[in-house]
N, CA and C atoms of all chains as a GROMACS GRO file, in nm:
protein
  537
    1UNK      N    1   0.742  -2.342   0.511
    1UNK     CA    2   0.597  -2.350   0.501
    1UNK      C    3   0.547  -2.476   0.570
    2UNK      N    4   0.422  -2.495   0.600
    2UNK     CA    5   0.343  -2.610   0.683
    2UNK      C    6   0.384  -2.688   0.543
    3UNK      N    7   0.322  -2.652   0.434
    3UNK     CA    8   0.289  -2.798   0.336
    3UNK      C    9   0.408  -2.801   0.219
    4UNK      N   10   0.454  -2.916   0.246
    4UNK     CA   11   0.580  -2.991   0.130
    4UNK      C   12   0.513  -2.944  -0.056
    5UNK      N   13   0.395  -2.935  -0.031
    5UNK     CA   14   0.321  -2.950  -0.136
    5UNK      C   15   0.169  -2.938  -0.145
    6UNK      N   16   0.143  -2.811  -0.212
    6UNK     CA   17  -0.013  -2.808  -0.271
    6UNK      C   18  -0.021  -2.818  -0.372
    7UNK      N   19  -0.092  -2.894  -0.453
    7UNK     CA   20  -0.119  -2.940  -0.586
    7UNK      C   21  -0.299  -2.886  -0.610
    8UNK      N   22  -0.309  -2.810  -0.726
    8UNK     CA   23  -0.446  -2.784  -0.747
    8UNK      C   24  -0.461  -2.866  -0.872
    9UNK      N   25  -0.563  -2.880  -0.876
    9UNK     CA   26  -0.606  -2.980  -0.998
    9UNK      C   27  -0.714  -2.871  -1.063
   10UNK      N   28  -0.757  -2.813  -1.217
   10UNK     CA   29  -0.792  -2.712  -1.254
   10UNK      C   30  -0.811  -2.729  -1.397
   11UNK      N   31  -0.889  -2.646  -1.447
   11UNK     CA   32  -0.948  -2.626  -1.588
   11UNK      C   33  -0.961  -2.502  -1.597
   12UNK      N   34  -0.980  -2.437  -1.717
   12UNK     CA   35  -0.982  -2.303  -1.754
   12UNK      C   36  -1.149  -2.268  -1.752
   13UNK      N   37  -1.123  -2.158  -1.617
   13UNK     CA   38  -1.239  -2.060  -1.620
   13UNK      C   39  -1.344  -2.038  -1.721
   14UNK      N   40  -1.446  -2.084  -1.782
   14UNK     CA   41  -1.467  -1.989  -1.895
   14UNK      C   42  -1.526  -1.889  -1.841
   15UNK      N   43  -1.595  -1.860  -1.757
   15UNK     CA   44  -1.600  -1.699  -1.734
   15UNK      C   45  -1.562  -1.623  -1.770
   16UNK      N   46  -1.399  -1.658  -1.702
   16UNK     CA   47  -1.279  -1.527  -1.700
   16UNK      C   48  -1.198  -1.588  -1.751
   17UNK      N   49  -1.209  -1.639  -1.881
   17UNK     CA   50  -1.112  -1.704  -1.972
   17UNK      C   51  -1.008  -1.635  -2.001
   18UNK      N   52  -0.896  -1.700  -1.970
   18UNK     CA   53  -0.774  -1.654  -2.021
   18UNK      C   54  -0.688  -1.565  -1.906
   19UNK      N   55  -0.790  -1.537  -1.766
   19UNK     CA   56  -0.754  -1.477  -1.634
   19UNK      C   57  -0.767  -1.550  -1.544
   20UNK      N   58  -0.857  -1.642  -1.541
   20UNK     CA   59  -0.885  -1.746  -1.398
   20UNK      C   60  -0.860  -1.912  -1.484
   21UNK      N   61  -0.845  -1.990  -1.337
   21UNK     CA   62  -0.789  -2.131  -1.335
   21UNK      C   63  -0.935  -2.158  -1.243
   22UNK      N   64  -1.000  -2.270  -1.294
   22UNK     CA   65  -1.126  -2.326  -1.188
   22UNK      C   66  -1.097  -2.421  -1.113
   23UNK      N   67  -1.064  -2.452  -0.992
   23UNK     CA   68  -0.986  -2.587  -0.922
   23UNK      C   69  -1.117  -2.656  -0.882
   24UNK      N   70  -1.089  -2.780  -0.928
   24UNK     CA   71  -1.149  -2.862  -0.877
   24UNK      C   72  -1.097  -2.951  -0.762
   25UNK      N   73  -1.040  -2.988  -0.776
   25UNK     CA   74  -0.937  -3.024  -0.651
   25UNK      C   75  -0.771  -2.995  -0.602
   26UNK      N   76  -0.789  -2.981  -0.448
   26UNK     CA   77  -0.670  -2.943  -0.401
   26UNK      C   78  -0.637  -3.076  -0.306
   27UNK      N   79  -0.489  -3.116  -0.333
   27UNK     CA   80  -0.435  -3.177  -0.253
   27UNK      C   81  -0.292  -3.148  -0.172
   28UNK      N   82  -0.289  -3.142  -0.040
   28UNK     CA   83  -0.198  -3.107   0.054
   28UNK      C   84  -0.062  -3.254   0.083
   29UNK      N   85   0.046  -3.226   0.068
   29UNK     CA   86   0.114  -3.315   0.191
   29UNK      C   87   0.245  -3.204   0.276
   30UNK      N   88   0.178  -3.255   0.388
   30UNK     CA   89   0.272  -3.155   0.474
   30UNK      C   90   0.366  -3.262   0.495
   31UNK      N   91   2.676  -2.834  -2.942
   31UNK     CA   92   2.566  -2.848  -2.920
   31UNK      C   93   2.490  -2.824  -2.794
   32UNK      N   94   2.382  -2.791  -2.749
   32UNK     CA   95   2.332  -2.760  -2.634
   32UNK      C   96   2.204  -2.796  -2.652
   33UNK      N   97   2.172  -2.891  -2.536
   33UNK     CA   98   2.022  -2.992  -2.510
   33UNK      C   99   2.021  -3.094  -2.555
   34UNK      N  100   1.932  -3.181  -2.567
   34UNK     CA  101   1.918  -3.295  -2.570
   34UNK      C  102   1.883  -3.265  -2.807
   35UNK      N  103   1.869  -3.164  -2.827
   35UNK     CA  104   1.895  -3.188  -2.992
   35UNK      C  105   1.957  -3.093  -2.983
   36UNK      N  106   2.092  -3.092  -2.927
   36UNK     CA  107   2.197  -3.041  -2.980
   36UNK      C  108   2.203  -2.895  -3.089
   37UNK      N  109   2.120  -2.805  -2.988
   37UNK     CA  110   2.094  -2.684  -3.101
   37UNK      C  111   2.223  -2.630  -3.054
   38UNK      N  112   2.226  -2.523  -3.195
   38UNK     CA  113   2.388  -2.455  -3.194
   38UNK      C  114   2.326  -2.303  -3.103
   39UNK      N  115   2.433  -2.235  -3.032
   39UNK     CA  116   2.443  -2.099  -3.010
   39UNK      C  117   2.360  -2.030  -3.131
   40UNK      N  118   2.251  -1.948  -3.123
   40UNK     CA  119   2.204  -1.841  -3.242
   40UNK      C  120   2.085  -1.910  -3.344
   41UNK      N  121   2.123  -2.032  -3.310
   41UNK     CA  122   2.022  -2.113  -3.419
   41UNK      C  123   1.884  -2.075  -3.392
   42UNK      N  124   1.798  -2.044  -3.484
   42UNK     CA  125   1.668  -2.014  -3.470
   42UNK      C  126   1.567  -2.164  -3.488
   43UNK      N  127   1.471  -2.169  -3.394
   43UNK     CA  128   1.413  -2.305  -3.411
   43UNK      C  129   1.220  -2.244  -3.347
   44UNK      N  130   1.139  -2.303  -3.409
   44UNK     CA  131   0.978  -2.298  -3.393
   44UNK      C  132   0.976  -2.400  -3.264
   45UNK      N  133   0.866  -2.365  -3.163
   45UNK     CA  134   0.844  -2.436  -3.062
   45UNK      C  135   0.669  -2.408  -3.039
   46UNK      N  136   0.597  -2.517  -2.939
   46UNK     CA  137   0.511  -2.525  -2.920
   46UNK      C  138   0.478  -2.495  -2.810
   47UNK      N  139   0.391  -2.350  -2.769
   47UNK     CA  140   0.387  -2.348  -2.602
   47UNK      C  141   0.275  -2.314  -2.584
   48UNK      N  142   0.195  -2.391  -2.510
   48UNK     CA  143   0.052  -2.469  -2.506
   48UNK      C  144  -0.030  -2.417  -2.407
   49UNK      N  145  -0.134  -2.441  -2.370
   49UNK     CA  146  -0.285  -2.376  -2.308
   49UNK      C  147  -0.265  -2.373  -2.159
   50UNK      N  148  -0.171  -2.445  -2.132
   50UNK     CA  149  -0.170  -2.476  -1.972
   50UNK      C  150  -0.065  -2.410  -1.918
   51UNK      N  151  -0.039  -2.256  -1.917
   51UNK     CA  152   0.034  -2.190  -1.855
   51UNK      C  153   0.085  -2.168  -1.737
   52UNK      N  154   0.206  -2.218  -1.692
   52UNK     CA  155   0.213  -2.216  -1.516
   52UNK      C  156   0.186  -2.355  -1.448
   53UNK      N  157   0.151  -2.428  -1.539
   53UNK     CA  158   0.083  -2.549  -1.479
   53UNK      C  159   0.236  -2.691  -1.462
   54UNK      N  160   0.211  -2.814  -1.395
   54UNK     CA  161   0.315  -2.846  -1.361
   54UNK      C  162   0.338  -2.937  -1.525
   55UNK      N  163   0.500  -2.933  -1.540
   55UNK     CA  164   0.500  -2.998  -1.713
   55UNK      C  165   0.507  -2.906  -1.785
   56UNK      N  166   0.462  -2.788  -1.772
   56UNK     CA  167   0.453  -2.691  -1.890
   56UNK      C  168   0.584  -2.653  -1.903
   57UNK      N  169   0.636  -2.713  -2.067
   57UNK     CA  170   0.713  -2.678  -2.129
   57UNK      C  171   0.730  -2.658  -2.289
   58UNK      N  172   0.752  -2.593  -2.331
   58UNK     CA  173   0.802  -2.588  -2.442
   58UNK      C  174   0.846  -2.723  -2.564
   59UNK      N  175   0.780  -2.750  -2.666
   59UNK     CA  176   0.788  -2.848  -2.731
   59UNK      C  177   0.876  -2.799  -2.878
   60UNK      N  178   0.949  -2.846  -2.885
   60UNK     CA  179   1.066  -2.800  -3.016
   60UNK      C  180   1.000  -2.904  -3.113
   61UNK      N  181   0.994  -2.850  -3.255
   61UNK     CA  182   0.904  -2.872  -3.364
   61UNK      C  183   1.058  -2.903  -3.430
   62UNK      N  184   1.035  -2.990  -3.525
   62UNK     CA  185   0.916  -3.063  -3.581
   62UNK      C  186   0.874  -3.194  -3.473
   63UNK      N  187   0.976  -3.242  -3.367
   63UNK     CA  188   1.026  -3.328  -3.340
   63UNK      C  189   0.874  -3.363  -3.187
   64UNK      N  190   0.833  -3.243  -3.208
   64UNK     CA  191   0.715  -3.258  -3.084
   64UNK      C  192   0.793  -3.291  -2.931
   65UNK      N  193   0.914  -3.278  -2.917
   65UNK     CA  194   0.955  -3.278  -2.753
   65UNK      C  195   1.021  -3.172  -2.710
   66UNK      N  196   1.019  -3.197  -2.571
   66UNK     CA  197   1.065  -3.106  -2.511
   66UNK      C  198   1.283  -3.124  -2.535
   67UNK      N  199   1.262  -2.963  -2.511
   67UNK     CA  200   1.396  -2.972  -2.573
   67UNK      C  201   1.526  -2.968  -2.473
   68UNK      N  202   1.450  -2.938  -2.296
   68UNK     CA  203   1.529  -2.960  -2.218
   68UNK      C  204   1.586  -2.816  -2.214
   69UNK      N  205   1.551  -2.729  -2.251
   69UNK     CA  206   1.592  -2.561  -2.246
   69UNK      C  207   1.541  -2.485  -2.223
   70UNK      N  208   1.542  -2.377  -2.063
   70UNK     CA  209   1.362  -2.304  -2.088
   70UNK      C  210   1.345  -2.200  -2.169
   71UNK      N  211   1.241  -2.157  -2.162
   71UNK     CA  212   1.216  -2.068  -2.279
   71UNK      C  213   1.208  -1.909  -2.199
   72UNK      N  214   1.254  -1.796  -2.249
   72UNK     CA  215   1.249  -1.700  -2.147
   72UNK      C  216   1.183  -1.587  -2.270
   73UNK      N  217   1.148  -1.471  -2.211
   73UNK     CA  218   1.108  -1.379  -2.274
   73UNK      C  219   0.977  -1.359  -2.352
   74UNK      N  220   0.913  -1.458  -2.299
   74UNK     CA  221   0.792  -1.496  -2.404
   74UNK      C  222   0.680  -1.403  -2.306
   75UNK      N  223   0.676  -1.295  -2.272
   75UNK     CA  224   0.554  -1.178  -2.245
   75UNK      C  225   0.492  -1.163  -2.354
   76UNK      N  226   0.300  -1.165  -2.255
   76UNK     CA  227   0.152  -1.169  -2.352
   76UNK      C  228   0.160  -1.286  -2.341
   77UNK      N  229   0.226  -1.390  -2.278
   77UNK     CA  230   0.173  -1.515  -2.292
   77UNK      C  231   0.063  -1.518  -2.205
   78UNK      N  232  -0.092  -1.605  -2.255
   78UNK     CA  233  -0.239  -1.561  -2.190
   78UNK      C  234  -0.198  -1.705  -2.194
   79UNK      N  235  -0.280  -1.757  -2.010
   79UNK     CA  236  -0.299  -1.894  -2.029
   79UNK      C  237  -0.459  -1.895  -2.122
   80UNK      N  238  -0.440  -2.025  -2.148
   80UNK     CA  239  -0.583  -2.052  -2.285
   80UNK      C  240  -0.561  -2.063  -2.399
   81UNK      N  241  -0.424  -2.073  -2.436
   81UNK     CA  242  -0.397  -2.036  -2.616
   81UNK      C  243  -0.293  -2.133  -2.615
   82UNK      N  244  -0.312  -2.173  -2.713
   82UNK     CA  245  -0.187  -2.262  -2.801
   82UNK      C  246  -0.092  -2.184  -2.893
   83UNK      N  247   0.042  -2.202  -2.864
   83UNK     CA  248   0.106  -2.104  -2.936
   83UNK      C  249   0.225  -2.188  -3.048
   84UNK      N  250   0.244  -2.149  -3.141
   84UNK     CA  251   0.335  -2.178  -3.252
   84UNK      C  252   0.454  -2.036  -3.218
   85UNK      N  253   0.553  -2.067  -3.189
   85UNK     CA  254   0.636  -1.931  -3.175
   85UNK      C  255   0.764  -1.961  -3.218
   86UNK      N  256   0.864  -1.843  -3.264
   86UNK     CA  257   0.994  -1.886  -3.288
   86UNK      C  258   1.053  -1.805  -3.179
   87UNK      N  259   1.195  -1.883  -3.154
   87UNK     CA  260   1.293  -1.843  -3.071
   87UNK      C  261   1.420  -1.901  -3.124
   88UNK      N  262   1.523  -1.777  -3.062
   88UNK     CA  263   1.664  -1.810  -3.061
   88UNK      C  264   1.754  -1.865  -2.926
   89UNK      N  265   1.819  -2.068  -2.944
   89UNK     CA  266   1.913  -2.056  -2.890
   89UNK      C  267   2.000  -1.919  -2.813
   90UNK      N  268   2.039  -1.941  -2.710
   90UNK     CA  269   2.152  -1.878  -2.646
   90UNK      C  270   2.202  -1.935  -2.554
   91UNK      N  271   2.327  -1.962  -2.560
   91UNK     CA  272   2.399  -2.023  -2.458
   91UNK      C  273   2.475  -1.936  -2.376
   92UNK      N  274   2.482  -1.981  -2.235
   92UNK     CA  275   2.538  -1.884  -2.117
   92UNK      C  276   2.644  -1.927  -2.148
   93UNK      N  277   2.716  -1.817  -2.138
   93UNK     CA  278   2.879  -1.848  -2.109
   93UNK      C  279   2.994  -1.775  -1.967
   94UNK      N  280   2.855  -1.721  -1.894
   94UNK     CA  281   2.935  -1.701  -1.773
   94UNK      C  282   2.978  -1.789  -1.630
   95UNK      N  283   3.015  -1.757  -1.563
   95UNK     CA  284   3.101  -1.810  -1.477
   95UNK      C  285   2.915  -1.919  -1.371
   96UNK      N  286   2.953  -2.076  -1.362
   96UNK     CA  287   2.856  -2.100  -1.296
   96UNK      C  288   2.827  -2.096  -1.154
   97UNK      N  289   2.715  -2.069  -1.116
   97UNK     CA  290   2.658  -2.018  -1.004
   97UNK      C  291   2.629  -2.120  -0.906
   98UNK      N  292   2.685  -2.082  -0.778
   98UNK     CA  293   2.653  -2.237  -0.666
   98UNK      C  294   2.454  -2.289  -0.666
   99UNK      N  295   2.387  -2.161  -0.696
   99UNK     CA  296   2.222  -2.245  -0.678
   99UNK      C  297   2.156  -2.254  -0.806
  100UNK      N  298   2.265  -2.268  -0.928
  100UNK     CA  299   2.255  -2.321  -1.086
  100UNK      C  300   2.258  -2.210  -1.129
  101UNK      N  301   2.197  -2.098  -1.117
  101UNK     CA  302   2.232  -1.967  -1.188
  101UNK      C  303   2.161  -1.972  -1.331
  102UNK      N  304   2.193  -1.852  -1.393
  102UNK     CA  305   2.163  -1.895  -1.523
  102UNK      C  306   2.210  -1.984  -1.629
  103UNK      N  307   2.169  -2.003  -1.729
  103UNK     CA  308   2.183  -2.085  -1.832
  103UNK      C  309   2.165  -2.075  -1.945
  104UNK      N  310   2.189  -2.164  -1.979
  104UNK     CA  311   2.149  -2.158  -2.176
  104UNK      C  312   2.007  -2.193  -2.189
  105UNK      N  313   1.953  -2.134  -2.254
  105UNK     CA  314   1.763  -2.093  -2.272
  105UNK      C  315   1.786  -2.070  -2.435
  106UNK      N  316   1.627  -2.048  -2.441
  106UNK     CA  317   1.549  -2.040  -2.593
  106UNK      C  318   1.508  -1.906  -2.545
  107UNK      N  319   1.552  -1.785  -2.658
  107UNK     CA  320   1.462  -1.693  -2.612
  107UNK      C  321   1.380  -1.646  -2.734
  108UNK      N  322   1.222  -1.588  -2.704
  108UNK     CA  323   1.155  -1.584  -2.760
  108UNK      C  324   1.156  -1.442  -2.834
  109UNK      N  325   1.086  -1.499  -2.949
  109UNK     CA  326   1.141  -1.462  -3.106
  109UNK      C  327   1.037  -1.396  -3.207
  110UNK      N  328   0.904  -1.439  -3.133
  110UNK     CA  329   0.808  -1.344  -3.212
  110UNK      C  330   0.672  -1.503  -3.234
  111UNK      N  331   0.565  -1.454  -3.249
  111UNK     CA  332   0.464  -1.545  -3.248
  111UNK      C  333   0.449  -1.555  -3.356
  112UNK      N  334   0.418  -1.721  -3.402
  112UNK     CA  335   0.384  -1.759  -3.562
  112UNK      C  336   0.237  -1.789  -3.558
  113UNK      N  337   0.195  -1.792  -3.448
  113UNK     CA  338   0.024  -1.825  -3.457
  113UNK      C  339  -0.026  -1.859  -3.330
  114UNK      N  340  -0.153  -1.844  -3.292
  114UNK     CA  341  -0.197  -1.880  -3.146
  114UNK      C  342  -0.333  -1.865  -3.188
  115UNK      N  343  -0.386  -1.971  -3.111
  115UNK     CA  344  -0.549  -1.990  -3.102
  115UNK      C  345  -0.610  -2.045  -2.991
  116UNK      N  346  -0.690  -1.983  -2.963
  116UNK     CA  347  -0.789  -2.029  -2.825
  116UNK      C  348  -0.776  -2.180  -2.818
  117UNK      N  349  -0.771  -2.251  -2.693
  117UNK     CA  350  -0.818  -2.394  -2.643
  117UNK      C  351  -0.918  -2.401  -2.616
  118UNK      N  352  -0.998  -2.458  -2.691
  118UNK     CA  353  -1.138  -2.483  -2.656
  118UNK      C  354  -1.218  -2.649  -2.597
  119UNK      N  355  -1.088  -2.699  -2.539
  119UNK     CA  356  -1.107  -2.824  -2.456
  119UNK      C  357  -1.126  -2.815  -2.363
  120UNK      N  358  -1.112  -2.929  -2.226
  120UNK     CA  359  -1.142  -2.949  -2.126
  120UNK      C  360  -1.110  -2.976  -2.068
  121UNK      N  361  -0.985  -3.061  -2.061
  121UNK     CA  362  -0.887  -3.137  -2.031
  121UNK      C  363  -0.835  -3.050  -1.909
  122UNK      N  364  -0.808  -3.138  -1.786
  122UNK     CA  365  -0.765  -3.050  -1.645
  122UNK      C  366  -0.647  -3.058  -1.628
  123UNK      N  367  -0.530  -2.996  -1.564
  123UNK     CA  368  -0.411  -2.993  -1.532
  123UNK      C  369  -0.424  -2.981  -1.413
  124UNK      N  370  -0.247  -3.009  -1.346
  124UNK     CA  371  -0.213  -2.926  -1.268
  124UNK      C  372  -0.136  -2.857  -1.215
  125UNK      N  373  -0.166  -2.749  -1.079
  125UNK     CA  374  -0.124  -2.646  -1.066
  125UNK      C  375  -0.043  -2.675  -0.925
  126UNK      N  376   0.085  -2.618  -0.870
  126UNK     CA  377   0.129  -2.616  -0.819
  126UNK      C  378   0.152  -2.484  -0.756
  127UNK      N  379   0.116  -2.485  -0.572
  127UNK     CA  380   0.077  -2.367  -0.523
  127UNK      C  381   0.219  -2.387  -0.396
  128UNK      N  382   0.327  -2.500  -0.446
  128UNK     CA  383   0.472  -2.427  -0.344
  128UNK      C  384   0.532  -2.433  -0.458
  129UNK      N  385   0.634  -2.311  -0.392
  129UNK     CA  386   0.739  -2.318  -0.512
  129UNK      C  387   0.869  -2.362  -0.431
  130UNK      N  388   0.981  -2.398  -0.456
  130UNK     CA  389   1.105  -2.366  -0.370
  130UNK      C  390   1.193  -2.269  -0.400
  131UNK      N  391   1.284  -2.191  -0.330
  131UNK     CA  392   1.281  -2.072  -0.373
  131UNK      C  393   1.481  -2.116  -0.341
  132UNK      N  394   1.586  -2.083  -0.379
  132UNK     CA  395   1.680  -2.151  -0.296
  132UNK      C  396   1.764  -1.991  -0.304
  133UNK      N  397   1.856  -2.000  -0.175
  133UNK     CA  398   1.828  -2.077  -0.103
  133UNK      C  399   1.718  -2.030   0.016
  134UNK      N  400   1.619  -2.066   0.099
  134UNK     CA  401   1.526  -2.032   0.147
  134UNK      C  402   1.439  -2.165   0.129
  135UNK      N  403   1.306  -2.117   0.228
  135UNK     CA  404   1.200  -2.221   0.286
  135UNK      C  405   1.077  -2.238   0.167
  136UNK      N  406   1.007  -2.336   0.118
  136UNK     CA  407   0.904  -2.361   0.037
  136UNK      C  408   0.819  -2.222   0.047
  137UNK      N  409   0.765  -2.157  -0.083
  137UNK     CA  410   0.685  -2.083  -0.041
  137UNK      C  411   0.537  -2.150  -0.083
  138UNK      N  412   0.407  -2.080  -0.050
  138UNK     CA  413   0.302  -2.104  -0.075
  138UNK      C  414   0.287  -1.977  -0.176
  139UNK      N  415   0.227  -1.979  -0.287
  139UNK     CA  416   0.232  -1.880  -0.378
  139UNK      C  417   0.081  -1.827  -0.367
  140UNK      N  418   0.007  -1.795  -0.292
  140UNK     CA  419  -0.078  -1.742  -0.303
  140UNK      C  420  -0.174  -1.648  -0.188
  141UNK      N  421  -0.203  -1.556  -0.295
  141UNK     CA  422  -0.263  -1.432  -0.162
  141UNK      C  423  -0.408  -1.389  -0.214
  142UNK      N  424  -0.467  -1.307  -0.140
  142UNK     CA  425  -0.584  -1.309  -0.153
  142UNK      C  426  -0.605  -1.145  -0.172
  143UNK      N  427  -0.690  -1.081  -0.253
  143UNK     CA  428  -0.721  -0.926  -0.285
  143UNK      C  429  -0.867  -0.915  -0.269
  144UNK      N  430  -0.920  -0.884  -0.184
  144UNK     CA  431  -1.058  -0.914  -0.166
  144UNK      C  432  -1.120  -1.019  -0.148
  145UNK      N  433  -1.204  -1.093  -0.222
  145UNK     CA  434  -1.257  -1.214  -0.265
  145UNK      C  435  -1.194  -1.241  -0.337
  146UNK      N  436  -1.069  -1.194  -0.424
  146UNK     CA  437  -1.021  -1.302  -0.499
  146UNK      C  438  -0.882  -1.328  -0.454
  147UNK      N  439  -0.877  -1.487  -0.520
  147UNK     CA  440  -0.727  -1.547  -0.475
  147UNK      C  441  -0.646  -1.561  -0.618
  148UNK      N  442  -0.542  -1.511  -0.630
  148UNK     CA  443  -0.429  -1.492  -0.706
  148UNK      C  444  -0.286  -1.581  -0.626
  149UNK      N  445  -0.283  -1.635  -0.779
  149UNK     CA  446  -0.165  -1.697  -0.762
  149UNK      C  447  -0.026  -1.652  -0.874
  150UNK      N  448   0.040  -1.600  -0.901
  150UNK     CA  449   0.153  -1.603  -0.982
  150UNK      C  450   0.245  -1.698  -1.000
  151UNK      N  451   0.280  -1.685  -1.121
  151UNK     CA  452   0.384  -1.747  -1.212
  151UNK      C  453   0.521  -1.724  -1.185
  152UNK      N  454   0.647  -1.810  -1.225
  152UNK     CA  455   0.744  -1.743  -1.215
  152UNK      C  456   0.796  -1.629  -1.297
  153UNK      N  457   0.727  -1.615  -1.426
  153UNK     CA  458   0.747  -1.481  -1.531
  153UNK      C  459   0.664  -1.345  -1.461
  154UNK      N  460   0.636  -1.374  -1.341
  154UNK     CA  461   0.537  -1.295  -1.246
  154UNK      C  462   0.441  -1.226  -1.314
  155UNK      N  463   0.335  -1.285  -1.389
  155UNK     CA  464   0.201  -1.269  -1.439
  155UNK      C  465   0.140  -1.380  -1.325
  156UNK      N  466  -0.015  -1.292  -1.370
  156UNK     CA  467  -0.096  -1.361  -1.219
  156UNK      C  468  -0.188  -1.428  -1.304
  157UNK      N  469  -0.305  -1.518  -1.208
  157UNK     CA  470  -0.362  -1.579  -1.260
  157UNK      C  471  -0.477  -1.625  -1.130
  158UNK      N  472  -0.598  -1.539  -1.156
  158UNK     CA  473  -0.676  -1.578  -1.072
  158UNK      C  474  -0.753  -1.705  -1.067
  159UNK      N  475  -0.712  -1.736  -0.909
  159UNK     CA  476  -0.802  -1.950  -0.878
  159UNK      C  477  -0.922  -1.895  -0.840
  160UNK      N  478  -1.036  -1.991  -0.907
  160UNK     CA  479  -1.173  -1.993  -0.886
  160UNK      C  480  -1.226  -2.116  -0.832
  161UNK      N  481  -1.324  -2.134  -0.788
  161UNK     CA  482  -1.378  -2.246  -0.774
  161UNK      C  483  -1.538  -2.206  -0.719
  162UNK      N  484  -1.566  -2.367  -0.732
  162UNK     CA  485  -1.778  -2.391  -0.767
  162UNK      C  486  -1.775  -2.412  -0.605
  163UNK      N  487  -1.687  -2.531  -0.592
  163UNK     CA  488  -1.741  -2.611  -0.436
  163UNK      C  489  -1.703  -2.505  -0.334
  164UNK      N  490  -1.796  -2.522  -0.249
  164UNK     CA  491  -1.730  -2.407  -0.115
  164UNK      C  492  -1.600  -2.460   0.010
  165UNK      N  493  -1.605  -2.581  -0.054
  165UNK     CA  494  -1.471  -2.644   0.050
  165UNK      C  495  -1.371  -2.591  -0.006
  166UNK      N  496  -1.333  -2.614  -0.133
  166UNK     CA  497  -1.249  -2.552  -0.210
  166UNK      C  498  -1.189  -2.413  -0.134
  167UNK      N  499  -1.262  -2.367  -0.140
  167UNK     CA  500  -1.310  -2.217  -0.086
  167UNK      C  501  -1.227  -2.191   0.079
  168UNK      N  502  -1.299  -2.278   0.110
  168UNK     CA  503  -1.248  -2.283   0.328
  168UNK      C  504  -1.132  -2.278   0.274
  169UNK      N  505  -1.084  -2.464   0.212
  169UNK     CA  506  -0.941  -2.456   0.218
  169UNK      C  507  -0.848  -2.361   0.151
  170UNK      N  508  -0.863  -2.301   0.077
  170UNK     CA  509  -0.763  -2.202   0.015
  170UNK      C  510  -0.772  -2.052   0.109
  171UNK      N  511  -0.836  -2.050   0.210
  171UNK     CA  512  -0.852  -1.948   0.302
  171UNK      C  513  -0.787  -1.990   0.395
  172UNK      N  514  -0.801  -2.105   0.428
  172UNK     CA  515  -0.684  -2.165   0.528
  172UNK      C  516  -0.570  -2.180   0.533
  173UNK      N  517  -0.547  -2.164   0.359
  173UNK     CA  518  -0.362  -2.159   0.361
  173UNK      C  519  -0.370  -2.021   0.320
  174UNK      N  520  -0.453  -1.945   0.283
  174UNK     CA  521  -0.404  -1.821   0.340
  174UNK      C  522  -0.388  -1.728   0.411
  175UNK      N  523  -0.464  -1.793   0.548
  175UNK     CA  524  -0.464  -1.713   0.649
  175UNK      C  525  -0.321  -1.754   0.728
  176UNK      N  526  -0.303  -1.883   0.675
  176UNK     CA  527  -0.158  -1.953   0.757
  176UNK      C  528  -0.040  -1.878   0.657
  177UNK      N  529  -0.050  -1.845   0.535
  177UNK     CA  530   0.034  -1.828   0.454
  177UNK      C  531   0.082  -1.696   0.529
  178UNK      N  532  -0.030  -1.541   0.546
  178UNK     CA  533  -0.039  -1.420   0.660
  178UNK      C  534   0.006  -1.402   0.738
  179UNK      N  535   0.045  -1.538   0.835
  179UNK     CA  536   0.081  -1.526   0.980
  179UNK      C  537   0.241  -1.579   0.993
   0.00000   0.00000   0.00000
């Protein structure tokens, strides 16, 4: 793959609680 | 003994497996003692990320021949739920979108079904990523259009 590592940073959806993850931030190191 | 508290083969023991499903850290907390017990936990299907779980499981130790890319092992397998209740905090984790796969190249774990982006677990339950900001957005289209090709 291009990246060594994607890291999402995330809280639970409440929308779609209990089905979705809400990311607030993504960090890459290739 | 097997792990770091020395559970026996068969022994039945309560563990704690918590709101942040899939997320990096997520493990299993052996009660009463509140740590991790250094054993994974297998068999635990219906696990919903969002819930805090009280569950019992049984020790089992592998006793077959070991495998050059670790193979299996001695695990906790799950035993039946003693209680679970919604998380109703806030608190953010995180998520890890390579996995390494051995032997083989890092994967990127995620694909896209329309507008939505799904990522799976290693118990291969999915778990759809959302997001507010629209960068968010570009970039997770960008590793999956690279992820495609």
């Amino acid at each position: 793959s291009k990246w060594r590592s994607i890291t999402a940073t995330v809280t639970h959806d409440q929308e779609n609680f209990g089905r979705a993850y809400l990311i607030a931030d993504l960090n890459f190191m290739e | 003994g097997y792990g770091r508290f020395n559970l026996k083969d068969g022994q039945e023991v309560e563990l704690l497996v918590d709101h942040k499903y899939g997320a990096i850290g997520d493990v299993p907390l052996l009660l009463p003692y509140n740590e991790a017990s250094e054993l994974p936990l297998s068999s635990f299907t219906g696990r919903k990320p969002g819930y805090n779980y009280k569950i019992k499981a049984r020790m089992s130790a592998y006793k077959g021949p070991i495998m050059m890319d670790g193979g299996p092992g001695h695990s906790l397998i799950f035993n039946g739920i003693i209680s679970e209740e919604r998380y109703l905090g806030d608190e953010s984790f995180r998520l890890s979108l390579v996995r390494s796969v051995v032997p083989g190249p890092n994967l990127v774990i995620l694909r896209k079904e329309g507008e939505k982006f799904i990522h799976w677990l290693e118990t291969g339950d999915e778990i759809e990523l959302t997001y507010k900001d629209p960068l968010i957005g570009s970039k997770l289209e960008e590793i999956w259009q690279f992820n495609k090709e």
